[in-house]
C-alpha positions in Angstrom: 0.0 0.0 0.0 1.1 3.4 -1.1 -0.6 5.3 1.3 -1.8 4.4 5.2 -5.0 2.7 5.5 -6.3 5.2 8.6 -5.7 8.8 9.6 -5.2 8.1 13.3 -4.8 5.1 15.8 -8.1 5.8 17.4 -9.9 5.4 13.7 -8.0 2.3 13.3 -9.4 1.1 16.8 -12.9 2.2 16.3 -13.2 0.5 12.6 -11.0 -2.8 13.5 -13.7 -3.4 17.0 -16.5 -2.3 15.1 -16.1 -4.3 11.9 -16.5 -7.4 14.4 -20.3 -6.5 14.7 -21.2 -7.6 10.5 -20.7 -11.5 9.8 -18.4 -12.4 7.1 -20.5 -12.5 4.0 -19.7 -12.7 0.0 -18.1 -10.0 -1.0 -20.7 -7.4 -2.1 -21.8 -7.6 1.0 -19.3 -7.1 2.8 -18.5 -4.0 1.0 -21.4 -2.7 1.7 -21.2 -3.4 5.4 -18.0 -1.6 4.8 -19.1 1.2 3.5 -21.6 1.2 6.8 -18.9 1.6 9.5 -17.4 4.3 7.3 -20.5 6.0 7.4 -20.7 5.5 11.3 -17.7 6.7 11.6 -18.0 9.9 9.6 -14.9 8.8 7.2 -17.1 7.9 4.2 -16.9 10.8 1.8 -17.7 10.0 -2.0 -14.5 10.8 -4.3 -11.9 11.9 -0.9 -9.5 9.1 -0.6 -7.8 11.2 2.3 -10.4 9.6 4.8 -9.5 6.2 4.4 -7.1 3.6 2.1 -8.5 0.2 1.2 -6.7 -0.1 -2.3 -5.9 -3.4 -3.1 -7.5 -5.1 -0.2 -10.4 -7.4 -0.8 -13.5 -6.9 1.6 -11.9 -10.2 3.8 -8.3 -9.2 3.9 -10.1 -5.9 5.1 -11.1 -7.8 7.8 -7.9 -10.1 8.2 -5.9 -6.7 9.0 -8.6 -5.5 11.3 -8.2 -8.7 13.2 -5.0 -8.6 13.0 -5.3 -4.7 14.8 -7.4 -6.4 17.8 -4.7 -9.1 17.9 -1.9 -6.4 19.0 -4.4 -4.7 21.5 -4.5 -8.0 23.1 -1.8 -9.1 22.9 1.3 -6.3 23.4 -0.5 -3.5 25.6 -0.6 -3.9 29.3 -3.7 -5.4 30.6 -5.6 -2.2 31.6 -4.3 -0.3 28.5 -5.9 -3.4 26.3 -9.1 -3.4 29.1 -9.7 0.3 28.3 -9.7 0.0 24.2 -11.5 -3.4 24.5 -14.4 -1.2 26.8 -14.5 1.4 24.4 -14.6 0.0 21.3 -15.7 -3.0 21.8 -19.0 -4.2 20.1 -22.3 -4.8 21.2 -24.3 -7.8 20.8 -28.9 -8.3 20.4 -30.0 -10.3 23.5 -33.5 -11.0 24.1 -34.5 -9.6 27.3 -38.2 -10.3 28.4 -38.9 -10.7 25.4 -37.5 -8.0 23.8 -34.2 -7.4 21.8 -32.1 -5.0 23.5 -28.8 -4.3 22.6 -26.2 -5.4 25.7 -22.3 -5.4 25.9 -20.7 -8.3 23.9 -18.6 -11.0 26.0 -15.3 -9.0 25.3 -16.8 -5.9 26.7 -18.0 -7.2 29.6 -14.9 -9.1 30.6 -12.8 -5.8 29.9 -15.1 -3.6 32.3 -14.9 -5.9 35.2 -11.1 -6.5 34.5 -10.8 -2.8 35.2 -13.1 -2.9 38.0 -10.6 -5.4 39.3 -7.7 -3.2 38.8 -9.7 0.0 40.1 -10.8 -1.2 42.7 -7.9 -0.5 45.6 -9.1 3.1 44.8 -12.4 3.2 45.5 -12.2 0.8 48.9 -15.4 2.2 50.5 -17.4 1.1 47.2 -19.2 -2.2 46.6 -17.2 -4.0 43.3 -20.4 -4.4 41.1 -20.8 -0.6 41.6 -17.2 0.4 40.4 -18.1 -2.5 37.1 -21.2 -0.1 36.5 -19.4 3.4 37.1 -17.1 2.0 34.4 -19.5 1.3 32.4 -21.5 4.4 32.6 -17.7 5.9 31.6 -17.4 4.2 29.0 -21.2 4.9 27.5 -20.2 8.6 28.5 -17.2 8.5 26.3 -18.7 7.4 23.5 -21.3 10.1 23.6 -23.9 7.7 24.1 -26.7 8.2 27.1 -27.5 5.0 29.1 -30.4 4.3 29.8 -29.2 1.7 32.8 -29.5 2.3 36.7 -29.2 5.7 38.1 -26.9 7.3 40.8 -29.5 7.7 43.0 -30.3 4.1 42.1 -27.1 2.7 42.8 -26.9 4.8 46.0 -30.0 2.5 47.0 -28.8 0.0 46.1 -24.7 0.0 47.5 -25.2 2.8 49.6 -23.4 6.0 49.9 -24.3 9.3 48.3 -25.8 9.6 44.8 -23.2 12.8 44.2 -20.4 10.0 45.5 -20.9 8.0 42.8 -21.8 11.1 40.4 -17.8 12.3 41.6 -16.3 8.6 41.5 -17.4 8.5 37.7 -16.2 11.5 36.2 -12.5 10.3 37.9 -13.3 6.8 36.4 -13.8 8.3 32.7 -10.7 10.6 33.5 -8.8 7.5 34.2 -10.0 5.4 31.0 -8.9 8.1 28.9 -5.3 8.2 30.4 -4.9 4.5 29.7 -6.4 5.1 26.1 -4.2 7.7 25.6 -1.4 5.7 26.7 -2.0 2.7 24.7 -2.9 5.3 21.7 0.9 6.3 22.2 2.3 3.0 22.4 0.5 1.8 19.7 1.0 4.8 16.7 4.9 4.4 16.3 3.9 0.4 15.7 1.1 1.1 13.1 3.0 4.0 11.3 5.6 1.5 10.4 3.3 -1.3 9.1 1.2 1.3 7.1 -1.9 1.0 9.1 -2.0 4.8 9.9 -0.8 7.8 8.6 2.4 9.0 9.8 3.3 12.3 11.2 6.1 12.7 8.9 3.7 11.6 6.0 3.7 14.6 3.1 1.1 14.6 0.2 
């Protein structure tokens, strides 16, 4: 490839996690499903081939590099780094729930959110663990610019106890902390995906 196939590590992330969420499919399809995340993304612009570079990839070795993305999340970033991408860019998955489809975290999500409860934890000591698993993932909802529609503060005051404004406080320090360990993994990743051609470099001149 001439040119890098995204414009920053976080578009890599977001495309590479969300592609997971379309099943592989023939290959019209698939471009079409494609052309969908693009969208989502706010990348896809008809005739600008600054957004993104695909050239000579098939719709499946699309996806082969995008897996192979994930792969070096998982597999060279420090656990909480890889927990934080995973949380916020993970997909979600259609679960009926009383009888309704609702859309809930996928498996990976979930196990990333209470991995960094885990971890987070030893800082909130006075807080039940199921409610720092839910601050997180209020964060990472937050983050993503996306309201939830899930249990309250005042709720979860009921329900662990303490203040609602506690856990109002306790969350924005939780969202500042996920975007430290984003920002960190963003900064340990770039250098790695400038080299291979997955993003654009900084030293990159048209």
């Amino acid at each position: 490839m001439n040119q890098a196939m995204f414009r920053s590590t976080s578009q890599a992330l977001h495309f590479a996690f969300m592609i997971q969420a379309y099943e592989v499919s023939v290959e019209n399809i698939m471009s079409k499903a494609i052309r969908a995340i693009m969208k989502e993304l706010g990348i896809w612009n008809e005739g600008d081939p600054s957004t993104v570079d695909f050239s000579g990839l098939s719709p499946l070795e699309i996806r082969g590099q995008c897996a192979m993305i994930r792969a070096i999340v998982r597999d060279r970033l420090p656990g909480p780094e890889a927990w934080a991408i995973q949380a916020r860019y993970g997909v979600n998955e259609i679960a009926a729930i009383d009888g309704k489809k609702r859309f809930v975290f996928s498996r990976e999500r979930q196990e990333a959110i209470m991995n960094l409860g885990d971890w987070m934890a030893p800082s909130f000591p006075n807080f039940n663990p199921l409610a720092v698993d839910i601050l997180i993932a209020k964060a990472v909802g937050a983050l993503n610019k996306k309201q939830s529609n899930g249990i309250t503060f005042r709720e979860m005051a009921g329900q662990f106890g303490l203040s609602h404004g506690a856990y109002h406080y306790a969350m924005k320090q939780v969202g500042e902390r996920l975007i430290a360990l984003e920002s960190r993994a963003t900064d340990t990743l770039t250098p790695e995906f400038e080299r291979d051609g997955v993003v654009l470099s900084e030293n990159y001149c048209v």
